[in-house]
Phi, psi and omega in degrees: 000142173300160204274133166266353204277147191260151204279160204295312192289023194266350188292324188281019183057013208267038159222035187286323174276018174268353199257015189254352193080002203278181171280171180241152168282151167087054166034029194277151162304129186304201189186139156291130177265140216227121197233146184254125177249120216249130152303032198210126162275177196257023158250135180336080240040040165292163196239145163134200183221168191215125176242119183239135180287193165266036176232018167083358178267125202304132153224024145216142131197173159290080219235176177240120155271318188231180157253167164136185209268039185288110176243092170185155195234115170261161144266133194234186194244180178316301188291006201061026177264145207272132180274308207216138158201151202237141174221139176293128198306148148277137168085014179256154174292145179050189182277135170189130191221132170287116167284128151237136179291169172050226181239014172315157178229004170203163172094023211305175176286305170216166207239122168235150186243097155306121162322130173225007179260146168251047166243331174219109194270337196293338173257145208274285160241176167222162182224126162227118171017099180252029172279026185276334188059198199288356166308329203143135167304157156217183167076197192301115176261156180213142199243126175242113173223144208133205175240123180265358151296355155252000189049048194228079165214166177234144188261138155242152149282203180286359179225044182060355176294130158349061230259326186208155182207142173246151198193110193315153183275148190286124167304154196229099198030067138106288175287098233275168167238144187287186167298318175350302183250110190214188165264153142230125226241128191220101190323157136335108176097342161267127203294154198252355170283327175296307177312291165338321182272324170304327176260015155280297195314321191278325168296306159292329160295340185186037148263167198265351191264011172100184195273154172292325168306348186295133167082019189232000000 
């Protein structure tokens, strides 16, 4: 396999603010970030995902630390500081999963959905805002449609624009890469941690070797 791997200098995270949505600095226009994502943590027979930029440097991951009934999935930065963590909603119907900043337990960030009408097969799920708090989602709805079993989906908003996209990685002399190994392509002005918790999110869902929660 071709090299995937992230460069020694990548632990210390320090290019984590170009992945925030935030202005840049000397006033340049933000750029699409185009992050490789690998299906393998980076602990030892570990469950998770190992993320990297196009310069080969670790900026997201996913480890199984223990076994045992921990029903959440963190997403951390290089350094292991927890950005995002997602829990399965209790007492719902279908997939429905809780966005949390950090390692918060109230207040989540966003509300996600498995798509269930077959009248419109082209969509998977939708995430929407929860900063309404128990009034109620507001704010951004975001639509994910496509196959995440072909690694072929696009995230939109609420007014189609184009926000994220997964996309098999380009064979490298010659040598193809599996599902495994995919891109995730993350627009200007949209946080690439949110793009992250989603194709987490898309993996408890249709993924095939199954939820990272399993055995956890």
């Amino acid at each position: 396999m071709a090299r995937i791997h992230p460069n020694a200098s990548s632990a210390e995270g320090s290019l984590m603010s170009e992945f925030s949505g935030g202005c840049c600095c000397g006033g340049e226009a933000p750029e699409t970030v185009v992050l490789t994502v690998w299906r393998k943590s980076l602990l030892f027979n570990g469950n998770g995902f190992t993320v990297f930029d196009a310069k080969g440097n670790l900026v997201f991951r996913v480890d199984n630390y223990t076994s045992g009934s921990k029903r959440e999935i963190i997403l951390m930065d290089a350094a292991g500081k927890p950005l995002l963590t997602i829990r399965r909603k209790r007492l719902s119907l279908g997939d429905h999963w809780l966005i949390y900043d950090g390692e918060e337990a109230a207040n989540p960030r966003f509300s996600a959905r498995k798509h269930v009408n077959l009248l419109h097969s082209k969509a998977l799920a939708h995430v929407t805002s929860c900063r309404g708090g128990a009034k109620g989602c507001v704010a951004a709805h975001y639509e994910i449609e496509g196959s995440y079993s072909q690694r072929c989906c696009v995230v939109y908003d609420e007014e189609r624009q184009r926000l994220a996209e997964i996309r098999r990685k380009e064979a490298v002399g010659g040598v193809a890469f599996g599902v495994d190994v995919f891109r995730l392509i993350v627009e200007p002005g949209f946080d690439a941690s949110v793009a992250m918790a989603i194709v987490i999110l898309l993996e408890q869902m249709f993924g095939s070797r199954g939820s990272l929660l399993k055995g956890w």
